[in-house]
C-alpha positions as CSV (number, residue, x, y, z in Angstrom):
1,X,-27.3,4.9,10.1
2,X,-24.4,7.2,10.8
3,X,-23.2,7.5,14.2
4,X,-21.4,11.1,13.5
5,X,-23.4,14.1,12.4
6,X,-23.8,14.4,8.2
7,X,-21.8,17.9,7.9
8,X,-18.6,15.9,9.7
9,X,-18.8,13.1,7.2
10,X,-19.4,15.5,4.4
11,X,-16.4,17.4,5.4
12,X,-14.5,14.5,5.4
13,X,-15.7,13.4,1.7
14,X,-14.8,16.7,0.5
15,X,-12.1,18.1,2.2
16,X,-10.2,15.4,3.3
17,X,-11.2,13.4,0.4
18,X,-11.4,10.2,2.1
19,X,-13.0,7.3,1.2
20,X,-16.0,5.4,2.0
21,X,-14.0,2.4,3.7
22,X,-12.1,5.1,5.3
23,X,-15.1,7.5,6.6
24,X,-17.3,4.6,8.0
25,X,-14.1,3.4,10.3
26,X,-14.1,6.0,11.8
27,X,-17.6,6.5,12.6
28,X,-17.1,3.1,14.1
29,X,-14.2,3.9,16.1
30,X,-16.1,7.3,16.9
31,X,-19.2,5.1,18.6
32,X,-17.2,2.8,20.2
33,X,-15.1,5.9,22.0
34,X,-18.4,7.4,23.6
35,X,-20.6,3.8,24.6
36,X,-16.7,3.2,26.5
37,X,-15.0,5.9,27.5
38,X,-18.0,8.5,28.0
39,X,-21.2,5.6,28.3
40,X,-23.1,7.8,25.4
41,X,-25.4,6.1,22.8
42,X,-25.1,9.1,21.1
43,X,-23.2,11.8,19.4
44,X,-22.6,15.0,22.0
45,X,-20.6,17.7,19.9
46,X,-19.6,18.8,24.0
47,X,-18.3,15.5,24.7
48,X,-15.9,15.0,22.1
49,X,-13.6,17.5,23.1
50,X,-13.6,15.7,26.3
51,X,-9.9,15.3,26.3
52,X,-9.4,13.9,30.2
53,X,-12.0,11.0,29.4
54,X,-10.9,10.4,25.6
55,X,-6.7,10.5,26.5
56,X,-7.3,8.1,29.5
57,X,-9.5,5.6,27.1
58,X,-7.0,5.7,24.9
59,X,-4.1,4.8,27.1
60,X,-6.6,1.7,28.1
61,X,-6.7,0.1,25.1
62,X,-4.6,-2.9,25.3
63,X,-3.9,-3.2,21.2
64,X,-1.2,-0.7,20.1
65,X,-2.2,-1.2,16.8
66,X,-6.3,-0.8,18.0
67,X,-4.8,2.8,19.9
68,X,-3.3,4.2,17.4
69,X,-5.8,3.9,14.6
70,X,-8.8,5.0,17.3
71,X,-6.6,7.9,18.1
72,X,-5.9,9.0,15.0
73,X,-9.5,8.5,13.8
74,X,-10.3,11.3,16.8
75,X,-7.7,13.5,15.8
76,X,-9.7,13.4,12.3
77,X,-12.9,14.3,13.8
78,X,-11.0,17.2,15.9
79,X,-8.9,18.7,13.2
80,X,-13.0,19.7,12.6
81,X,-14.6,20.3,15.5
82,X,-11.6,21.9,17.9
83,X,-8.4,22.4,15.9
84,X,-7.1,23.3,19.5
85,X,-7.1,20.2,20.7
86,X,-4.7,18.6,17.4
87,X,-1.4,19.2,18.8
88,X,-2.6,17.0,21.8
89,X,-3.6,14.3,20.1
90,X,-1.1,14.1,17.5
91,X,1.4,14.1,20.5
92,X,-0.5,10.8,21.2
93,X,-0.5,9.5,18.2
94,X,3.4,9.7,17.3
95,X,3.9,7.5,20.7
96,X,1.1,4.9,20.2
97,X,2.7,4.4,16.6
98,X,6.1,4.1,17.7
99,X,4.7,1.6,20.6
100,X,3.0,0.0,17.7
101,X,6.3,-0.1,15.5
102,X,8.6,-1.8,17.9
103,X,5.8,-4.1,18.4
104,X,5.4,-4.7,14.7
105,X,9.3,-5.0,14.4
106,X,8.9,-8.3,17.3
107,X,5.9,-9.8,15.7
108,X,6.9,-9.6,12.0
109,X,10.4,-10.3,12.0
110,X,10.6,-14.0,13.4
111,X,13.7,-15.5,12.2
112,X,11.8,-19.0,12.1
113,X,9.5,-17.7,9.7
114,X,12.1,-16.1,7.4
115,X,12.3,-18.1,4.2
116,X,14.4,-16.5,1.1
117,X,13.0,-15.5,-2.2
118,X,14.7,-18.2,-4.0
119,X,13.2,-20.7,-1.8
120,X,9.8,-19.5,-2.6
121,X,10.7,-19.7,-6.1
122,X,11.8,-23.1,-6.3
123,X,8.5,-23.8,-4.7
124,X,6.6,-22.1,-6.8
125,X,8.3,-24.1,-9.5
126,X,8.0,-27.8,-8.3
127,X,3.9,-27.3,-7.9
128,X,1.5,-28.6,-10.3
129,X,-1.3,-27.2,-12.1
130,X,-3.3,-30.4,-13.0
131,X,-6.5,-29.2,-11.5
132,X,-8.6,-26.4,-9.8
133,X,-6.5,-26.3,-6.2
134,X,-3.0,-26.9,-7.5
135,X,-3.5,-24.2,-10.5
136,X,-4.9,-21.6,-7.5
137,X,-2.4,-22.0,-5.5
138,X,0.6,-21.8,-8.1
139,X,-0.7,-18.6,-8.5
140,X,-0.5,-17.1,-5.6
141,X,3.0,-19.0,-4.5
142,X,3.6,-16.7,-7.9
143,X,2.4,-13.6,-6.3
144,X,4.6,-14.1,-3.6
145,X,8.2,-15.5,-4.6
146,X,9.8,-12.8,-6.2
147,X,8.5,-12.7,-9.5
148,X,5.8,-9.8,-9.1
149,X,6.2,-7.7,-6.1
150,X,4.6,-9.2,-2.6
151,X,1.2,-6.4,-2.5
152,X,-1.0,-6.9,0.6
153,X,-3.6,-9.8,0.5
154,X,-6.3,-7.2,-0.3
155,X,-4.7,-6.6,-3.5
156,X,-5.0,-9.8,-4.9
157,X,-8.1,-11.6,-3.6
158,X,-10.5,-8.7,-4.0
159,X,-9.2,-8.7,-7.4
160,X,-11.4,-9.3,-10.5
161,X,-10.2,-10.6,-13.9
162,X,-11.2,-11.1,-17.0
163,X,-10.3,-10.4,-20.7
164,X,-10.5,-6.2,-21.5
165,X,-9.9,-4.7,-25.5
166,X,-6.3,-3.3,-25.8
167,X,-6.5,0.1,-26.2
168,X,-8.4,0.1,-22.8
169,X,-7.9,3.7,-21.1
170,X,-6.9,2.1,-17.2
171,X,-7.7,5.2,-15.3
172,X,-11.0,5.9,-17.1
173,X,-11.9,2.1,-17.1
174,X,-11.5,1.7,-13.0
175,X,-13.2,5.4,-12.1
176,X,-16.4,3.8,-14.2
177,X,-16.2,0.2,-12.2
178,X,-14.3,1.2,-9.0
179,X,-12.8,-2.3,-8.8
180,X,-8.9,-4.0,-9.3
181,X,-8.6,-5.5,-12.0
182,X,-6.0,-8.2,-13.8
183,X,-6.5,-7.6,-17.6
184,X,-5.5,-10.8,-19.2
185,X,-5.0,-8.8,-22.6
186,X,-2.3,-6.9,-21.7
187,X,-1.5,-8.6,-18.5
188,X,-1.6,-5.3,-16.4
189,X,-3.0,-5.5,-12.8
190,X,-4.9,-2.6,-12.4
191,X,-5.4,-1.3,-8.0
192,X,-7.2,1.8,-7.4
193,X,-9.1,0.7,-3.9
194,X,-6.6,-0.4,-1.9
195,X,-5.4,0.5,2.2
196,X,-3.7,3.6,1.1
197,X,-4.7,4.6,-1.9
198,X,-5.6,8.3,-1.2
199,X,-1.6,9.0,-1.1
200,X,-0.6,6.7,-3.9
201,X,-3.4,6.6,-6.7
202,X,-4.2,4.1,-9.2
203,X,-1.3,1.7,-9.9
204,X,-0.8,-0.3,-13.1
205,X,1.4,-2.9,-12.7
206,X,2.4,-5.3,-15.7
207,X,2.5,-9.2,-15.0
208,X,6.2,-10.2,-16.0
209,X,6.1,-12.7,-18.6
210,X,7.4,-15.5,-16.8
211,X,3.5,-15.6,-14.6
212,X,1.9,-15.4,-18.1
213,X,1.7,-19.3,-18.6
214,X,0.6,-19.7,-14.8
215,X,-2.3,-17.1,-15.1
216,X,-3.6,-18.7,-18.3
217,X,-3.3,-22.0,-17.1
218,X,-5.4,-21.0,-13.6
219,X,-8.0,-19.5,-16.4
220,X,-9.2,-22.6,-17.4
221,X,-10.0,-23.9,-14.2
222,X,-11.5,-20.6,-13.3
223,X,-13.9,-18.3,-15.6
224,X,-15.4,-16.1,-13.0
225,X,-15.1,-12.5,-12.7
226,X,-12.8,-12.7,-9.4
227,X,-9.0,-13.6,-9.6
228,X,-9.3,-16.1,-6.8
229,X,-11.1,-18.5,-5.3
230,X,-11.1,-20.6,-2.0
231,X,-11.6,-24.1,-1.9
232,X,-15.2,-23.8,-2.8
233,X,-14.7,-21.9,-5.9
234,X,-15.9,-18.9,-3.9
235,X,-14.4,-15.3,-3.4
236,X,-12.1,-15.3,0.0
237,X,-13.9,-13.3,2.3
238,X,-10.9,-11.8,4.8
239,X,-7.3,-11.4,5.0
240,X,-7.2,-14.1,7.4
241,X,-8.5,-16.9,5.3
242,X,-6.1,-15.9,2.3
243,X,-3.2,-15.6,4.6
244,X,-4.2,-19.4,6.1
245,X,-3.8,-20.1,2.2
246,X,-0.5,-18.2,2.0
247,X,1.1,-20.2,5.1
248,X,0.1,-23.3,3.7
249,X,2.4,-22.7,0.3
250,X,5.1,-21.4,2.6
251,X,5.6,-24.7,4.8
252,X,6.5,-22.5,7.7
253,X,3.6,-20.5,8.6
254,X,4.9,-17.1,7.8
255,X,1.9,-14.8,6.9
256,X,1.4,-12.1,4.2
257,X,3.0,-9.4,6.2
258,X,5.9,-11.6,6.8
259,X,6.2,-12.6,2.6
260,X,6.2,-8.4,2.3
261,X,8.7,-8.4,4.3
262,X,11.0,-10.9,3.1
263,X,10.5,-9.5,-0.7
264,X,11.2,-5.6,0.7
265,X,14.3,-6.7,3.0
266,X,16.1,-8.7,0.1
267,X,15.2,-6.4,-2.6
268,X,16.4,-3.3,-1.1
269,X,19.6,-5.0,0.5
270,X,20.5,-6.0,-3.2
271,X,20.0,-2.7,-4.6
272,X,22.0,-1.2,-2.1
273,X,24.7,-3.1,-2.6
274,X,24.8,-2.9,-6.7
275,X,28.5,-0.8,-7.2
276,X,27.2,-0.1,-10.7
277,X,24.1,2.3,-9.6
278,X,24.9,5.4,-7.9
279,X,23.2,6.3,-4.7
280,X,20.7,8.5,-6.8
281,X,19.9,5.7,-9.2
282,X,19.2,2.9,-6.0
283,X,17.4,5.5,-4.2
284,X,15.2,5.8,-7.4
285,X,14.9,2.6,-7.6
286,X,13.5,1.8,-4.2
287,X,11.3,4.9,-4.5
288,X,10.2,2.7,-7.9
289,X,9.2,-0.2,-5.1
290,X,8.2,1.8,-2.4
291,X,5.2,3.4,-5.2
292,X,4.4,-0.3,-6.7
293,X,4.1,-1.7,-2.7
294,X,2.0,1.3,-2.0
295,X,3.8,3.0,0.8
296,X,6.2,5.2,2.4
297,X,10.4,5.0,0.9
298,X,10.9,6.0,5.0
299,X,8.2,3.3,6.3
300,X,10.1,0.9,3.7
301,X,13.7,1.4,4.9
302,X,13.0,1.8,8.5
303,X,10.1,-1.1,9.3
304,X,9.4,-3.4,6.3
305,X,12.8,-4.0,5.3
306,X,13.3,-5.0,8.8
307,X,15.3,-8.2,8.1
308,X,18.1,-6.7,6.6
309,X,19.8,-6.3,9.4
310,X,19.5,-9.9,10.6
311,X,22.5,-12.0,10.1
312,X,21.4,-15.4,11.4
313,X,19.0,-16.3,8.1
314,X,19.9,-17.8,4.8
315,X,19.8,-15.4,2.0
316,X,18.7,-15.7,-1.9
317,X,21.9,-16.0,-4.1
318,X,22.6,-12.3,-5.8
319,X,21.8,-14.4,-9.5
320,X,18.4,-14.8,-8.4
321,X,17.9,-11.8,-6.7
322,X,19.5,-10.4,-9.9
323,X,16.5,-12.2,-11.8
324,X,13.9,-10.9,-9.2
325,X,15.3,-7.3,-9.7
326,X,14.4,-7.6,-13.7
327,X,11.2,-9.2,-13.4
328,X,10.5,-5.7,-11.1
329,X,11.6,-3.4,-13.7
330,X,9.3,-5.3,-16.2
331,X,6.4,-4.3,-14.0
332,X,7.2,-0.7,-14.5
333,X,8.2,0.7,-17.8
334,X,9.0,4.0,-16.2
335,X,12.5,2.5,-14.5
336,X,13.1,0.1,-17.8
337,X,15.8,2.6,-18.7
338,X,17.6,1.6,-15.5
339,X,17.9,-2.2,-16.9
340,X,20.9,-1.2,-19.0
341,X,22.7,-0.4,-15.7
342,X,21.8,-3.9,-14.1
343,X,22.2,-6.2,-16.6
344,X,25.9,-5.8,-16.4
345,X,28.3,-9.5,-17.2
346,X,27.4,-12.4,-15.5
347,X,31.1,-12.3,-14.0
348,X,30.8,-8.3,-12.4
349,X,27.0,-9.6,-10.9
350,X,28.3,-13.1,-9.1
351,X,30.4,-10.9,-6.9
352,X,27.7,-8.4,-5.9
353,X,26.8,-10.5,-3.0
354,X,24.5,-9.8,-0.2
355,X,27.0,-8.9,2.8
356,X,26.7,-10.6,6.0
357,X,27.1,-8.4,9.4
358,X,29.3,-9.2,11.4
């Protein structure tokens, strides 16, 4: 049973268009707020525009990340019940997530858990496929070395898979199932429930090629309907158990976040630094990545391309990220008309070279 009153989560549904997942957080969030900060079991339409009680909760919540998402969920629920009270807590909100950005910044970019794309690649290449583990596990150390963009974890293990006819119409096929979906026909990844889908859509993204053998090869092992699979042939259950799986192909421990952030920081420093694309052509393209990794172009220069700037960590070799760059374009056939401009002479791209600061 709901916690907030129907007419607030219809409003929500309809107006605001969020989405289930979405709705039922903050209902959550919404219950914990009043048994903590106002010791109510129950919903008091007086009490939530108790602002004293609510703004001093807030402050006491220890997680940045946990204060900003809990403030933002009220600020929902107020933009309905007192739109006076918005400014106020959107004041909060844009310093509980800047708290929570120079957090994320310290957490995320550790230099020991840096590893370039080209290392992951050459990882990716040396493991086996002779039987249910090592084929899993190829594929997602393929997911996450450069040859497909890195997508959060939710992307990929809540994933199903299976063989669809086609001429299969993508958009019509997931609003009938409301599931991702890797088509092994056309080898297009299909994600239209994902964390911020409400601002980005449905995505179709086409497997480059060079995965193809990998996927098929991870077929026979596994004919279910879900991509992948833990150790006991069942669907992973949380982030947290397919990041443990993630670490484990790494060597190093770096997480999912981390592997984003790796594959955004190299890929954009590359692009920048291509003297054959304009500045309206690399801005396009990393508008092109931003859309594919599903969010902001400012939240992707300013936060997840966060080790850019770091000078102290080995970087790919511009060939491979050269090769990384293509395999992206093939994953979009929007931006294929840009792959005239990269594919310049072997002899013009070896001195394209990711700078070092100084």
């Amino acid at each position: 049973m709901s916690f907030l009153p129907v007419p607030i989560l219809n409003q929500f549904k309809q107006e605001f268009n969020f989405r289930d997942s979405t709705i039922a957080i903050i209902d959550t969030n919404c219950k914990r707020v009043f048994r903590e900060a106002l010791n109510l079991s129950t919903y008091d339409p007086i009490q939530i525009t108790n602002k004293e009680s609510i703004t001093s909760y807030l402050y006491s919540i220890e997680n940045v990340g946990v204060r900003r998402t809990i403030t933002s969920n009220i600020m929902n629920i107020i933009k309905i019940v007192d739109p006076s009270q918005v400014h106020h807590y959107q004041q909060l909100f844009d310093i509980f997530a800047k708290e929570h950005d120079l957090e994320y910044k310290g957490r995320m970019l550790d230099v020991d858990k840096f590893i370039s794309l080209e290392t992951l690649f050459q990882k990716y290449n040396q493991l086996p496929t002779n039987n249910f583990r090592a084929a899993r596990d190829k594929v997602i150390a393929g997911f996450y070395c450069g040859i497909i963009p890195s997508l959060r974890g939710e992307d990929y293990y809540k994933t199903k898979w299976g063989h669809l006819p086609k001429d299969t119409d993508y958009k019509h096929f997931f609003e009938a199932n409301g599931c991702n979906f890797l088509d092994l026909t056309n080898m297009v990844l299909i994600i239209g429930e994902y964390k911020t889908s409400n601002s980005h859509n449905l995505r179709l993204i086409a497997i480059p090629e060079i995965l193809h053998e990998t996927l098929n090869r991870w077929r026979q092992f596994n004919n279910s309907s879900s991509l992948l699979l833990d150790n006991k042939a069942r669907p992973f259950l949380n982030s947290c158990q397919f990041t443990r799986k993630c670490s484990s192909f790494t060597g190093n421990g770096a997480t999912v976040n981390t592997l984003r952030q790796i594959y955004i920081s190299e890929i954009t420093d590359y692009i920048d630094n291509l003297s054959q694309l304009s500045r309206k052509d690399k801005i396009g393209l990393q508008n092109e990545l931003a859309h594919i990794m599903a969010h902001s172009y400012t939240s992707q220069q300013q936060i997840y391309a966060g080790y850019r700037d770091n000078s102290l960590i080995e970087r790919s070799s511009s060939e491979f990220l050269h090769k990384s760059l293509n395999w992206l374009l093939e994953t979009n056939s929007t931006v294929k008309y840009m792959q005239s401009l990269i594919n310049c002479p072997r002899e013009s791209l070896v001195s394209v070279e990711t700078p070092k600061n100084e």
